[in-house]
Structures are given as structure tokens and as C-alpha cells.
N, C-alpha and C positions, 0 to 999 in steps of 0.2 A: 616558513612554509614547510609542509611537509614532504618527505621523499616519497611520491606515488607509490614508486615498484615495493621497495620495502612495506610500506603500510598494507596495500591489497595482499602481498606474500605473506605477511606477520598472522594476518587475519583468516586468510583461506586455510595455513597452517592448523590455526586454531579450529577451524569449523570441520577440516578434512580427518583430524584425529579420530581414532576410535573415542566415540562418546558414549558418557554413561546416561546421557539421559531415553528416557521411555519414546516412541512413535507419538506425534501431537494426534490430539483427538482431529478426528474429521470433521466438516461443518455439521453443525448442529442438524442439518435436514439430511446427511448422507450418515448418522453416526450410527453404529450398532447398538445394541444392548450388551454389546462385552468391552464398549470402549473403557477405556482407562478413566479414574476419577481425575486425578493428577498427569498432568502430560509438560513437555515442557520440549521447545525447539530453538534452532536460530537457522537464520535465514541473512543473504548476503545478495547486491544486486549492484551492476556497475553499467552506467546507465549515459549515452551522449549525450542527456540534458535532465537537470531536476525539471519537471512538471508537474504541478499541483495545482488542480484547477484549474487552469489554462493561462498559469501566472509559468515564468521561467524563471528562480528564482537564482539557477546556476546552470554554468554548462555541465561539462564530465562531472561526473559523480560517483561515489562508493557509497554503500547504504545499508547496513548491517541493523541485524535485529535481534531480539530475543525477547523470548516470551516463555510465561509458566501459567498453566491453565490450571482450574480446579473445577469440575462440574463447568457448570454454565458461564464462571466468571475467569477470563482471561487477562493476563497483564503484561503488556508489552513496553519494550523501550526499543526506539527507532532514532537512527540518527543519522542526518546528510552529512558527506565529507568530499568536501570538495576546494578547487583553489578558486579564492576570492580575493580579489583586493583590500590591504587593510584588512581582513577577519582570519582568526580562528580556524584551521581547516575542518572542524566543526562547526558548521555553518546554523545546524539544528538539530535541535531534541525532543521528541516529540513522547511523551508516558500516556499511556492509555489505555484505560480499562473499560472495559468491555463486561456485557452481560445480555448473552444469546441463547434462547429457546425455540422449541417449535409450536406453531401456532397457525392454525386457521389453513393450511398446506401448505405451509413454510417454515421461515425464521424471522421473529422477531428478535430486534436489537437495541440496544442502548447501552450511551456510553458516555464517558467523562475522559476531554485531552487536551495534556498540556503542555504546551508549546515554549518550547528556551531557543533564545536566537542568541548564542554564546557571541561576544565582542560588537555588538548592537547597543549602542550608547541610549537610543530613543525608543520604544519600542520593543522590546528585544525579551518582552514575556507576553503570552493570551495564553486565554481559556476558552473552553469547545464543547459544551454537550452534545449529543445526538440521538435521534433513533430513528430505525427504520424497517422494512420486508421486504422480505423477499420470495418470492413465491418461488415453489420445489415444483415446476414444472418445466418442459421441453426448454423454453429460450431462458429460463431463471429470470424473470422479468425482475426488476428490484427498484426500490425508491430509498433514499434517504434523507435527512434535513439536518443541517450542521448550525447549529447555533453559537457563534461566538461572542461573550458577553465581556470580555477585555478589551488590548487593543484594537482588535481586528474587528469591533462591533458590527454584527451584522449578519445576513443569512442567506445558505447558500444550499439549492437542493438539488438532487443530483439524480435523476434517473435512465436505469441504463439497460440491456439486457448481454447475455452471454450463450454460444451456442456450441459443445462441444465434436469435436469429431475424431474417434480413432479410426485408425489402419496398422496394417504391415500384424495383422492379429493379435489387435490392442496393447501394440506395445508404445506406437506413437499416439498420441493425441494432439492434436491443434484446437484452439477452441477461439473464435472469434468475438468481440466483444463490441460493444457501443454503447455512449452513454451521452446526453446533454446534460448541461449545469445551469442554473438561472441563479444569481446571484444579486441579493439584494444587498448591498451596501455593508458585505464584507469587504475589507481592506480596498474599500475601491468609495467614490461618490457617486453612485448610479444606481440603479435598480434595472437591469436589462437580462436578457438572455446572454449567456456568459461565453461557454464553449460548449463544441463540438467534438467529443475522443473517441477514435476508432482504431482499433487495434487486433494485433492478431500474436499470438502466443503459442511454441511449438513446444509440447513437455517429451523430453527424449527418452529414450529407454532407460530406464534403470541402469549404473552400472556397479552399483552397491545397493545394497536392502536398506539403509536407512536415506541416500544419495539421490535426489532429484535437482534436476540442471533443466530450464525453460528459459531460450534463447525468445525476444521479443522485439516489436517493429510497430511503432501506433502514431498517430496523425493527432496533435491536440488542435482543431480550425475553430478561430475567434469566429464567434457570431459578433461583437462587439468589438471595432481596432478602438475604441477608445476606452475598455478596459483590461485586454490580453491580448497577447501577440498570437502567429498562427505558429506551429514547430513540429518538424518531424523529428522523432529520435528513436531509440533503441538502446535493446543490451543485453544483456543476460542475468538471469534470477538463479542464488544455487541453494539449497535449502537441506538440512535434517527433516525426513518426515518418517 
């Protein structure tokens, strides 16, 4: 297994370093006309419980990312690192590409994601298209639909909205979220209303120009005990932007 302290340090080191790369573009519906063609970031998040979809698939967790955008199409690699029994402290790898424009007073999306469950004997690849809108208004209303056409066969759609608030003269932001999931007969035998996630997200002051830290707190409640459990967690998100 791996040494926690060492791994989270090795990698915070890595991300805290003066970086060469460019500010990522901003969402497609907030972006300028001087955004950059090419952008590219990473992003790191250490979290009391993996939650995905209102499955718990680990407890503590590290969750590092990187992504390099060009125009509309972005390509991320994402990956959980956590202690499990028996596995990998790479528990998941998740690539996915993305393709986000504005449309109709939003963003449309769609995408292609692929899933490696590293030391998973049975199981332990699927495949995910999607797509979905979101509308560039007050609560950002948004819907999306995940299609899984590998192991995990089955569909899962997810709608949520979000509601920002600064203070202290917009240096803080808090922005409140929620969202249900109705999941047909991904990784589960059922077709029910799935989960219920509500959460809330505090982005703190700058304390570097490229440097954003968002300490977070969110409630995943099964609508379903006999496909997900109910789970509070939390953690903090630190990101190049």
C-alpha cells in the first residue's frame, strides 16, 4: 500500500510549483473572445469518501487530475487513489473527452469516458458516452444522460442546478448546489430514482494568480436503499486556474 503523507506531498509539490502552463479557458458560457485556443490545467482533491452517483466506491481519497483543452474539445485524465483491500492504490482511471459549445443560452455537451478499475480481476474496464445542457442562467439549471455501453450497461441521468454567492467584495464565493440521478440499470438491477446530492462549496481568496483552494461539504441521500447508501463527506479541491 501506499505511504498517504508522502503521496499527497509528492503531488501537492508537483502542482504548488511555478507552472508553465497557460490559465484553462473558462466554461464555454462564461468564456471571452480573448480566451486562449489552447489551455491546459491540473486539479487535486482529497475527499472523506469517493462518491459517484450515490455509489461509495471508497472511503478517503486523493483525486488528481489534468487536462489540455483546444477550442471546444477538452481531454482529461482523472484518477482515485485511495486504500482498499486487495487493490492498487489506484483504485480508478477515468480519460475523457469532452466537446462543449454554446447553444440556445447555454452549453451544450458531449462526450466519450473510459473507465480502468486498475487490480479488478472481473469487470475492471467500461465505456460512457454523454451529453447534455445547461442553461447560462441565474440557478444554471443543467441535465445530463450517461450512457454506459460496457460493463456497467445501463443509463443514468442526472439533473441538478447551482446557485452562486460572493461577499467580503467578491473575494469569497460560496455557491450551493443540488442535483437527483435516476438510474436505469447502470451497474445496478433496477430502474429507480437513484440519489439525492446536495452540497455547498466555499472558493476562498486567491492567494496566488494561478492558485484556487475550495473547501467542500455535500450530503449524497439514496432515494433507493436497495441501490446506494445515504453518506455525508467532504474535503477540499486545489486547482491551477
Amino acid at each position: 500500500m501506499a505511504h498517504w503523507p508522502v503521496l499527497v506531498l509528492v503531488y501537492l509539490g508537483a502542482l504548488l510549483r511555478p507552472a508553465t502552463v497557460v490559465p484553462p479557458a473558462q466554461s464555454v458560457t462564461a468564456a471571452s473572445p480573448a480566451a486562449p485556443f489552447f489551455a491546459a490545467g491540473t486539479d487535486i482533491a482529497a475527499t472523506s469518501a469517493y462518491v459517484w452517483r450515490g455509489f461509495v466506491p471508497s472511503g478517503f481519497s486523493v483525486q488528481p487530475s489534468l487536462w489540455i483543452g483546444a477550442g471546444p474539445v477538452t481531454v482529461s485524465s482523472w484518477m482515485n487513489l485511495a486504500e482498499v483491500d486487495g487493490l492498487d492504490p489506484m483504485t480508478e482511471h477515468d480519460l475523457t473527452v469532452d466537446y462543449s459549445a454554446r447553444a440556445a443560452g447555454g452549453t451544450i455537451s458531449m462526450g466519450y469516458i473510459n473507465y480502468v478499475f486498475p487490480g479488478v480481476q472481473a469487470g475492471g474496464h467500461s465505456q460512457e458516452v454523454y451529453a447534455g445542457y445547461a442553461h447560462a442562467s441565474r440557478f444554471s439549471p443543467a441535465v445530463r444522460v450517461f450512457h454506459d455501453f460496457a460493463e456497467g450497461s445501463g443509463t443514468y441521468v442526472s439533473a441538478g442546478a447551482a446557485l452562486p454567492h460572493a461577499f467580503g467584495g467578491g473575494r469569497w464565493v460560496v455557491t450551493g448546489r443540488a442535483s437527483i440521478g435516476y438510474n436505469h440499470r447502470q451497474w445496478i438491477d433496477l430502474s429507480t430514482w437513484n440519489d439525492l446530492n446536495v452540497g455547498v462549496t466555499l472558493a476562498l481568496p486567491v492567494i496566488a494568480k494561478r492558485l484556487a483552494i475550495a473547501p467542500f461539504v455535500a450530503r449524497s441521500q439514496s432515494l433507493n436503499a436497495a441501490a446506494v447508501p445515504s453518506r455525508w463527506y467532504g474535503g477540499v479541491g486545489i486547482g491551477i486556474k
